[in-house]
C-alpha positions as CSV (number, residue, x, y, z in Angstrom):
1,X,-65.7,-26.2,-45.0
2,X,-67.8,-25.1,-42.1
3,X,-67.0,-22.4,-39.6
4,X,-65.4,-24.6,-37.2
5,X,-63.1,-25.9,-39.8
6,X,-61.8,-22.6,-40.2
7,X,-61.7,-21.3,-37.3
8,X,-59.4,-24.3,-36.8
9,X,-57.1,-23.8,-39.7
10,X,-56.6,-20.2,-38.5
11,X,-55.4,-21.2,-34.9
12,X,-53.1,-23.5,-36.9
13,X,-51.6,-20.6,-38.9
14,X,-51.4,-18.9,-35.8
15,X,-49.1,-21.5,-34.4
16,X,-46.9,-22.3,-37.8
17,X,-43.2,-20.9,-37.6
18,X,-43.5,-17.3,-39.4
19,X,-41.0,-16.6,-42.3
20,X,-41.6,-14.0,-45.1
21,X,-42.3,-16.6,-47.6
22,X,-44.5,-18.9,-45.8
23,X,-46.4,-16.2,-44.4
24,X,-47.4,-14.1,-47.8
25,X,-48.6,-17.6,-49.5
26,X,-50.7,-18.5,-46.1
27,X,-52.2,-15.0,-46.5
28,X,-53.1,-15.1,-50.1
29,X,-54.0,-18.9,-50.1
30,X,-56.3,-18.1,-46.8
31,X,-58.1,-14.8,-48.2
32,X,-59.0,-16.8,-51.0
33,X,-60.5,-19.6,-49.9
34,X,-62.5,-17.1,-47.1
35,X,-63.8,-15.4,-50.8
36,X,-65.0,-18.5,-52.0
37,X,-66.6,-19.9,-49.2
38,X,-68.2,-16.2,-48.8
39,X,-69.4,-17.0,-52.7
40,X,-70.9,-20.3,-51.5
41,X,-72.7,-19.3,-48.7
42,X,-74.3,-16.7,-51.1
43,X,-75.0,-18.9,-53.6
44,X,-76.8,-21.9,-51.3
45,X,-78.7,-18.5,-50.0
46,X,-77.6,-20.1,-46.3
47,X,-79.1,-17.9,-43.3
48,X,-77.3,-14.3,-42.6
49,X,-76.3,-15.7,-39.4
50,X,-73.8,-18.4,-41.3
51,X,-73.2,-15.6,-43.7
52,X,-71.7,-13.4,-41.4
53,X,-70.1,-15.9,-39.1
54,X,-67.6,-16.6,-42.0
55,X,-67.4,-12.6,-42.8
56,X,-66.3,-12.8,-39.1
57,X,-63.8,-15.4,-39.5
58,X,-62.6,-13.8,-42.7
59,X,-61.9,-10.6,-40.4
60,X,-60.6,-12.1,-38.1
61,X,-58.0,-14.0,-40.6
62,X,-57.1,-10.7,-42.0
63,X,-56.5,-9.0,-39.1
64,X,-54.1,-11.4,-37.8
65,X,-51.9,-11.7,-40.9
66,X,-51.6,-7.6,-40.6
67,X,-51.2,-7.7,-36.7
68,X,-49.3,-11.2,-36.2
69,X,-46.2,-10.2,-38.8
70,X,-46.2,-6.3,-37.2
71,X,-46.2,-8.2,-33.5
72,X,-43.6,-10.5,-35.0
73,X,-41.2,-7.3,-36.3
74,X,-42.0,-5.6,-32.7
75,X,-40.9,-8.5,-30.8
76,X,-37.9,-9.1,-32.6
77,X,-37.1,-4.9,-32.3
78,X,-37.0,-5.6,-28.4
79,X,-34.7,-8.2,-28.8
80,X,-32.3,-6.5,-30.4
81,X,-32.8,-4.0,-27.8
82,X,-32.4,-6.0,-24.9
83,X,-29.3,-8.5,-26.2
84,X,-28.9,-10.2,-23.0
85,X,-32.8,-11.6,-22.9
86,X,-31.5,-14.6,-25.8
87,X,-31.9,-17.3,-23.8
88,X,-30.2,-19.8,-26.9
89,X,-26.9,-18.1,-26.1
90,X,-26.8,-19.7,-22.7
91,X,-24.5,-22.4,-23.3
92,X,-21.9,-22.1,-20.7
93,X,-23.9,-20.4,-18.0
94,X,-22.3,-21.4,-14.5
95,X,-20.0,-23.5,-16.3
96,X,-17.0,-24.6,-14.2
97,X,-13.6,-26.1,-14.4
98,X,-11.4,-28.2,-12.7
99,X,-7.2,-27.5,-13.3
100,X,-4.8,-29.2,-12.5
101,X,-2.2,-29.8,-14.6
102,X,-1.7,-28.8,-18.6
103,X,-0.6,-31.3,-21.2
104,X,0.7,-29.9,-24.2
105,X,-0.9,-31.2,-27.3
106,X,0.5,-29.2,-30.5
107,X,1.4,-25.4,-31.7
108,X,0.4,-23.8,-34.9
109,X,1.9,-20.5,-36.5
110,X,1.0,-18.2,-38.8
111,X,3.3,-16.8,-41.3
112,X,4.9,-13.0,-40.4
113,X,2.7,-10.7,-42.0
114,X,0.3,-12.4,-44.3
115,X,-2.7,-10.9,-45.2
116,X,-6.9,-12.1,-44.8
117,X,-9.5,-10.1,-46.5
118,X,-6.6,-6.9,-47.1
119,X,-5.8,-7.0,-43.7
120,X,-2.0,-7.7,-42.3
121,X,-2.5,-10.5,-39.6
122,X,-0.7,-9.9,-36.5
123,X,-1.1,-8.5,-32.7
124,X,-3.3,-10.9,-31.6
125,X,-3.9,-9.9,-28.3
126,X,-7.0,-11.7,-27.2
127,X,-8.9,-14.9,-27.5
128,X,-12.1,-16.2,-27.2
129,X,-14.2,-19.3,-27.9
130,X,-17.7,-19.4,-29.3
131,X,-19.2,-22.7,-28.1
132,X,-22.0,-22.3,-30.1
133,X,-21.1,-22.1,-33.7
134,X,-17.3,-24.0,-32.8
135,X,-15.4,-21.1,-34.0
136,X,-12.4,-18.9,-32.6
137,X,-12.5,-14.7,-32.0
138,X,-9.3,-13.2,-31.9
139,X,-8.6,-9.2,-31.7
140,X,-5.5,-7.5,-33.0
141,X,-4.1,-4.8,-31.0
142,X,-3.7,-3.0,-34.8
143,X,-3.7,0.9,-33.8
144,X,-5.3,1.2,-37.2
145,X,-2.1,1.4,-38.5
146,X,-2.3,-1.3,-40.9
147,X,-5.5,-1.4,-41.1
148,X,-8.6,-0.8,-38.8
149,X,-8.9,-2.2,-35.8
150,X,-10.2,-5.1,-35.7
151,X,-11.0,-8.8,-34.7
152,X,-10.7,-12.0,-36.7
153,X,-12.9,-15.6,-36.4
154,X,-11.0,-18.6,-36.8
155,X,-11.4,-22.4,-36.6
156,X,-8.3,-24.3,-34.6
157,X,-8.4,-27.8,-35.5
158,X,-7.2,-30.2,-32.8
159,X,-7.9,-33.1,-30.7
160,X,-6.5,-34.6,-27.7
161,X,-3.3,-35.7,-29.7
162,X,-2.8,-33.4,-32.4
163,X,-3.0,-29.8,-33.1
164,X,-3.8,-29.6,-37.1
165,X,-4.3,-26.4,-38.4
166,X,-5.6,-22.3,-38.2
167,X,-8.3,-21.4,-40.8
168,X,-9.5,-17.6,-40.7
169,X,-12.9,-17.3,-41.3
170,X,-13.7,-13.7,-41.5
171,X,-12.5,-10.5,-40.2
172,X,-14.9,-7.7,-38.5
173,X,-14.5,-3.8,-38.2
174,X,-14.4,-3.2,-34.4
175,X,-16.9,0.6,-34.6
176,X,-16.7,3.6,-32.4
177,X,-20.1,5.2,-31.2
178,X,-20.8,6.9,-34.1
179,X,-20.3,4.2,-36.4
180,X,-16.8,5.1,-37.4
181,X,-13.9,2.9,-37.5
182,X,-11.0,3.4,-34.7
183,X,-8.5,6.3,-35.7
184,X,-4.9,5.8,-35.7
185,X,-2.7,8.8,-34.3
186,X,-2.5,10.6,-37.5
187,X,-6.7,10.6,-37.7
188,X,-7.2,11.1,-34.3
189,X,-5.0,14.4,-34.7
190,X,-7.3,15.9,-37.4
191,X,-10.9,14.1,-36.7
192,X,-10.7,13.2,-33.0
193,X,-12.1,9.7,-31.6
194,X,-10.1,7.0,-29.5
195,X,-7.0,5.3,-30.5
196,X,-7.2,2.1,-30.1
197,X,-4.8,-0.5,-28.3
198,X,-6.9,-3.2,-27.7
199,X,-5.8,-6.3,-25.4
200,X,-8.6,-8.4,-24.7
201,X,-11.8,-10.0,-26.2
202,X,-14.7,-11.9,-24.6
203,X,-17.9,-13.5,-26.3
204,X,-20.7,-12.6,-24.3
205,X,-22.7,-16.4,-23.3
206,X,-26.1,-14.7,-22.9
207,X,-26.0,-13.5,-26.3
208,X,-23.1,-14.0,-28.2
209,X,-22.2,-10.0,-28.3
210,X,-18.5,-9.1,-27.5
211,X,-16.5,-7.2,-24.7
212,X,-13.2,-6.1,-25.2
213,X,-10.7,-3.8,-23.9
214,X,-8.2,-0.8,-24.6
215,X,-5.4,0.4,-22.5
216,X,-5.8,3.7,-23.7
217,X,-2.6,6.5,-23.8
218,X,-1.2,8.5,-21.2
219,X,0.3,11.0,-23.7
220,X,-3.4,11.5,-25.8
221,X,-5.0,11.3,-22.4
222,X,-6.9,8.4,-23.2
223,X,-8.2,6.5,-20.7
224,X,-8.3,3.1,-20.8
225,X,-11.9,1.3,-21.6
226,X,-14.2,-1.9,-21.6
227,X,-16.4,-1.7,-24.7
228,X,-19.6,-4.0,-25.8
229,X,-20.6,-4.4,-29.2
230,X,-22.5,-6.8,-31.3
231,X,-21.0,-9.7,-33.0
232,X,-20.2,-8.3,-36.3
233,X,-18.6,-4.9,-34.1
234,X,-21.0,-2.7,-34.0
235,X,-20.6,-0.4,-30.9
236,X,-23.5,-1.1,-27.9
237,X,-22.0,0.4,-25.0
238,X,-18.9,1.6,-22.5
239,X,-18.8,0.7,-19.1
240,X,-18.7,3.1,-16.9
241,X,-14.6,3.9,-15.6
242,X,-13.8,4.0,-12.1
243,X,-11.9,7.0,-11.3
244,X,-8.7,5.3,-9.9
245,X,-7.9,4.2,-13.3
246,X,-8.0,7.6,-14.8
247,X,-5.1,8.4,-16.9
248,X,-3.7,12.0,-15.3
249,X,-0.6,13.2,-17.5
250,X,-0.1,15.8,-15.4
251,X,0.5,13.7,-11.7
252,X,2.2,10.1,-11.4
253,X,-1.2,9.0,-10.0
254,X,-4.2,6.5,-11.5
255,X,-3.0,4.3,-14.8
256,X,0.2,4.2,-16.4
257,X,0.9,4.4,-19.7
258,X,0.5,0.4,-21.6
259,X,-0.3,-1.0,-18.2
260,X,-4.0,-1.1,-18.0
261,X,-6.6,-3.1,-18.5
262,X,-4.7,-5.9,-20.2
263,X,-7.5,-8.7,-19.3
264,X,-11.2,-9.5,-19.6
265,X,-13.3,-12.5,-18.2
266,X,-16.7,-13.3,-17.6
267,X,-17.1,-14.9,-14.1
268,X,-18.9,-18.4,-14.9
269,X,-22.4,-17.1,-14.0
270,X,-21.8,-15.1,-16.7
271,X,-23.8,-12.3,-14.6
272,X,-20.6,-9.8,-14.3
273,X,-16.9,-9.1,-15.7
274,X,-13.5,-9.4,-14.1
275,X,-10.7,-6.6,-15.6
276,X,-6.9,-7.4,-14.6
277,X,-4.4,-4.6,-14.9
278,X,-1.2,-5.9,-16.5
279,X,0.8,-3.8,-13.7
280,X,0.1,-1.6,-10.6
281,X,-1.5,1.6,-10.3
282,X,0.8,4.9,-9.5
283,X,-0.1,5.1,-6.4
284,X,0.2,1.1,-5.7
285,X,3.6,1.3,-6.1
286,X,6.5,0.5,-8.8
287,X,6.2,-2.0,-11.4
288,X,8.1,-5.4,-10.4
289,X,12.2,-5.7,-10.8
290,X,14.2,-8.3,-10.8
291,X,14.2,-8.3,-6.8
292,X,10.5,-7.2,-6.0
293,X,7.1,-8.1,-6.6
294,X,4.5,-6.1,-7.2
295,X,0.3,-5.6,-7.0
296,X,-2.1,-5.1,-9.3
297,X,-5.9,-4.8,-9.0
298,X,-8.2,-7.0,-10.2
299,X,-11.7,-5.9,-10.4
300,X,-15.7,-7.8,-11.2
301,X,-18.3,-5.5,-12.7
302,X,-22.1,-6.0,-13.0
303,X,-23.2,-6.0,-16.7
304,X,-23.9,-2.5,-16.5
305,X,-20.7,-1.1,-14.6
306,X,-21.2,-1.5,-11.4
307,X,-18.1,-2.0,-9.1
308,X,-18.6,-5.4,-7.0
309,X,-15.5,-5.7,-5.5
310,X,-11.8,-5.7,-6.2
311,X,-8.5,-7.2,-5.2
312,X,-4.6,-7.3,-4.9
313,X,-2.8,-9.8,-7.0
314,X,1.2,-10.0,-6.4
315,X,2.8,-9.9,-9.4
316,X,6.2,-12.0,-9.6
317,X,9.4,-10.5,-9.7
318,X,10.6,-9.9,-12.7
319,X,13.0,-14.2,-13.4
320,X,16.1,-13.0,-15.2
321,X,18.2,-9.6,-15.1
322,X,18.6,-8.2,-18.2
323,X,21.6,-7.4,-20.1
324,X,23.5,-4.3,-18.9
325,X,21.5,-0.9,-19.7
326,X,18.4,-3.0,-21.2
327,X,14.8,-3.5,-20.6
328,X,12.8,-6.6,-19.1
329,X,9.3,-6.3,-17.2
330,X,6.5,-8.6,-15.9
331,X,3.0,-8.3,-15.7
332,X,-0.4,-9.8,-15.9
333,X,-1.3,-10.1,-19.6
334,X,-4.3,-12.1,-19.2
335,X,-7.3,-13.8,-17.2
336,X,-9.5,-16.5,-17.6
337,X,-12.3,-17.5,-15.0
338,X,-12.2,-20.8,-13.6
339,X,-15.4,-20.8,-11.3
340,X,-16.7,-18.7,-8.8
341,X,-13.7,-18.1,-6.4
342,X,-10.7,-18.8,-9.1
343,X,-9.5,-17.5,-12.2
344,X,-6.4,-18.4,-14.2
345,X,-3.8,-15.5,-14.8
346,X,-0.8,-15.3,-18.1
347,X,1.8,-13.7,-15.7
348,X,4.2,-12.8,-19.1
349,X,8.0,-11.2,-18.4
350,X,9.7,-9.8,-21.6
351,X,13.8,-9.9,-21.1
352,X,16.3,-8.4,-23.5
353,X,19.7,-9.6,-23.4
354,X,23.0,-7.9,-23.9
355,X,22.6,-7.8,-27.5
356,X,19.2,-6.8,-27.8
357,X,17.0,-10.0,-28.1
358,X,14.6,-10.6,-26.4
359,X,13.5,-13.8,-24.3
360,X,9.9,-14.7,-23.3
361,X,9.0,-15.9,-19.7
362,X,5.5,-17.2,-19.5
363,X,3.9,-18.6,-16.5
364,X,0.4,-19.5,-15.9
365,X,-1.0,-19.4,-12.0
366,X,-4.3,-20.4,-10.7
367,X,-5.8,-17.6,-8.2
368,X,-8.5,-18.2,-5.3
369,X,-10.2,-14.9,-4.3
370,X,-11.3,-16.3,-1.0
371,X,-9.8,-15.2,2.2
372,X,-8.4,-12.2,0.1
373,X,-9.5,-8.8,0.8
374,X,-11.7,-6.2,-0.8
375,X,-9.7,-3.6,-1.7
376,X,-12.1,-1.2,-3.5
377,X,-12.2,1.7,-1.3
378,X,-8.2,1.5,-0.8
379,X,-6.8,4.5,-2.7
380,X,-2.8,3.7,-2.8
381,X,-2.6,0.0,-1.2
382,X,1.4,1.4,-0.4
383,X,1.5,0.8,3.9
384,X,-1.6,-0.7,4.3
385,X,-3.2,-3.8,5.7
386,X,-5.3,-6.3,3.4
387,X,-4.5,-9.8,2.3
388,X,-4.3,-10.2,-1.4
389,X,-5.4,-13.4,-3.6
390,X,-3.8,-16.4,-3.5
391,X,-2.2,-18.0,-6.3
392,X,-0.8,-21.6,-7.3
393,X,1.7,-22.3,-10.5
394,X,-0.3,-24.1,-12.8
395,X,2.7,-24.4,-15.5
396,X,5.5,-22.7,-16.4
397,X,5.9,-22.5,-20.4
398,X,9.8,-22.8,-20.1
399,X,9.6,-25.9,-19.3
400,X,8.0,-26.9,-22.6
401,X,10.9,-27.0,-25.1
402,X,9.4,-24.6,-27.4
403,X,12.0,-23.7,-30.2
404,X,10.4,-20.5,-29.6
405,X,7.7,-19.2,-27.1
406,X,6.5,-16.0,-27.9
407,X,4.4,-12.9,-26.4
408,X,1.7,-15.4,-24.8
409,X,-1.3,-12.8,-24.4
410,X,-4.8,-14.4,-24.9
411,X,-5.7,-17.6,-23.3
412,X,-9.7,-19.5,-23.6
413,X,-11.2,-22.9,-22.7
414,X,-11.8,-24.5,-26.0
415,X,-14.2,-27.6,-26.6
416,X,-14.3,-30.7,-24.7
417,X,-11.5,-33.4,-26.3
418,X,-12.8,-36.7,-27.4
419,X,-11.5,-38.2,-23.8
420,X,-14.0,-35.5,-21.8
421,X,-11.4,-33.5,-20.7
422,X,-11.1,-29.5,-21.4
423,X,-9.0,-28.2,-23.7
424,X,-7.3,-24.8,-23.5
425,X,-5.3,-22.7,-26.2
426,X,-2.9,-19.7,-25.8
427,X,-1.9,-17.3,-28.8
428,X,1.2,-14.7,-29.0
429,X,1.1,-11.6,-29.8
430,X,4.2,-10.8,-32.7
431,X,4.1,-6.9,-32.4
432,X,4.0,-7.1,-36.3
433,X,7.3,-7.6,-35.8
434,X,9.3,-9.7,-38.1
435,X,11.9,-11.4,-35.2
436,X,8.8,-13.2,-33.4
437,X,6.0,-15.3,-34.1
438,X,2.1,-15.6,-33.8
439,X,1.7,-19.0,-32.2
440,X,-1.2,-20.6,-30.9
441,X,-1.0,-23.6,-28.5
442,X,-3.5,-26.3,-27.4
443,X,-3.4,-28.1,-24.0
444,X,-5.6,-30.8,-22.2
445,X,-6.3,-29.8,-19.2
446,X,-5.6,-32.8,-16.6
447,X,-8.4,-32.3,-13.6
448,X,-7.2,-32.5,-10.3
């Protein structure tokens, strides 16, 4: 083989696809067939100048199976280090939608209580597709009181007509900074850490990392946060908290207790986040009754915290009074971005009747951020002038016919049906409590 020959052979090893196996038998296999051409040059007693054009070629063979492999493992360290620079994660990047109606296709349950992998399956909170590998996410708001918390993948298997089954698939460890799994109270009391009440999950489509939420505790002084962390939940980071959403025990002022960040969505760009609050702020006001409204804020962060803007959403009033001396309530439980001015919103009213049951109302609204006000620098919106989002009754769940519709708290776009339209699916959130139900149900999304 003349020198040519190998220096060709080596620019195609250069180019071949690197694993460990194939990489250690082009090494050895190279090396040796540099030594024997080394022997054959010395044995034809060829000029020094051919003589050490292959030693140069054999040098320059080794040096790139030490340095290639090292430049490999370097690369691949700022990678890891840089999760949003995977450019095969891009799948729905400036992915729209177009809503206007919701076509029921089928509901699935799973049983009260039963266990995956050790853990009790229930509190799911927050949904989220993964385009990409076809499978579900869906985080338990668990206090690490059955178990750890948590998140679960899934595969929901449906079509345009039928809704077939729910298969878990795995179950990961959602981890705090250190590395440690989420206290419940009882830890928390001897070791410290957050508890967690988480209400939201989001895949990230740069990198297929998640975001999720907590809405925190008033009485442990909690505050309420937006986490990142890989897809197997290992912590990355915490966005940075604005101060009006500070839990203060002492003052009725910032968050209330269970009220906060209740919602996550990536805007379709997938450049920044919008957070919903389930219910207002102290100083916005009182949380809706059965003969007022009320606003919450809804705010879009840059990847790495930074407030963009934010805006009023009126919260219905709450449909039905409740039974003499009980409770009912209304809020925003969910969001889910449409495009670049609209998102959809779970408005979801709990009502307990005069013996103690409760009734769900669900309602799903389309809202339009345009025309609406930036409300950012407004500290209490009470008395003052801005113009909040507008918003448009997509469907009300009611209306359905549902034996039972339950504590509707994540909603995602799912795959495309075989007739090109979008799908959508909504899960429940049973409170690991035995008198309701984890549902999950699948619409087709009629376009406008």
């Amino acid at each position: 083989m003349s020198a040519r020959s190998l220096l060709k052979l080596t620019l195609q090893w250069i180019n071949a696809p690197l694993n460990k196996n194939s990489r250690l038998i082009a090494i050895v296999l190279y090396v040796s067939h540099l030594i024997l051409k080394i022997r054959e040059v010395i044995m034809n007693k060829q000029k020094s100048g051919n003589y050490f054009k292959v030693l140069s070629i054999m040098a320059l063979g080794s040096f790139l199976a030490i340095s290639i492999p090292a430049n490999a493992a370097k690369n691949n360290k700022e990678k890891a280090d840089q999760p949003f620079q995977n450019k095969n994660w891009e799948y729905n990047i400036k992915e729209t939608h177009n809503i206007g109606s919701l076509k029921m296709i089928g509901e699935q349950r799973i049983p009260f209580k039963k266990e995956f992998q050790g853990a009790v399956i229930g509190g799911l909170s927050g949904l989220a597709y993964n385009a990409k590998q076809g499978t579900w996410m869906m985080i338990s708001d668990d206090k690490s009181d059955n178990s750890p918390a948590r998140f679960y993948t899934a595969q929901l298997n449906y079509d345009n007509k039928n809704f077939d089954s729910v298969k878990l698939t795995g179950m990961n460890f959602l981890k705090q900074a250190n590395g440690t799994n989420y206290p419940n109270q009882t830890q928390y009391t001897v070791k410290g850490g957050e508890v967690p009440d988480f209400e939201s999950i989001r895949l990230d489509p740069k990198d297929g990392s998640v975001w999720y939420t907590s809405e925190g505790s008033r009485s442990l002084g909690l505050n309420p946060f937006v986490k990142h962390a890989t897809g197997e939940g290992k912590y990355l980071a915490t966005l940075p908290l604005a101060k009006q959403f500070k839990m203060i025990p002492e003052h009725e002022i910032g968050s209330r207790d269970n009220l906060t960040f209740e919602g996550i969505a990536f805007a379709n760009d997938g450049n920044s986040l919008w957070v919903s609050m389930e219910a207002p702020l102290y100083q916005d006001g009182p949380v809706p009754t059965t003969t007022n409204g009320a606003l919450s804020r809804i705010t879009q962060y840059d990847r790495k915290g930074k407030l963009l803007v934010q805006y009023a959403y009126p919260i219905d009033s709450i449909p039905v009074k409740p039974g003499p001396g009980k409770y009912a309530d209304n809020g925003v439980s969910e969001i889910l971005s449409i495009n670049k001015h609209k998102l959809l919103t779970i408005e979801r009213s709990g009502v307990q009747s005069a013996d103690g049951t409760f009734k769900n109302y669900i309602r799903i609204y389309e809202l339009d951020t345009r025309g609406a006000s930036d409300i950012s620098n407004i500290h209490s919106l009470q008395g003052q002038k801005f113009k909040p989002v507008k918003k448009r009754l997509v469907l009300d769940l009611t209306t359905l016919g549902l034996s039972v519709l339950d504590n509707i708290e994540g909603i995602s776009w799912g795959p495309k049906l075989p007739n090109g339209h979008d799908s959508l699916v909504l899960v429940s959130d049973d409170n690991f409590n035995r008198n309701q139900v984890t549902q999950f149900l699948a619409f087709e999304v009629l376009p406008k």
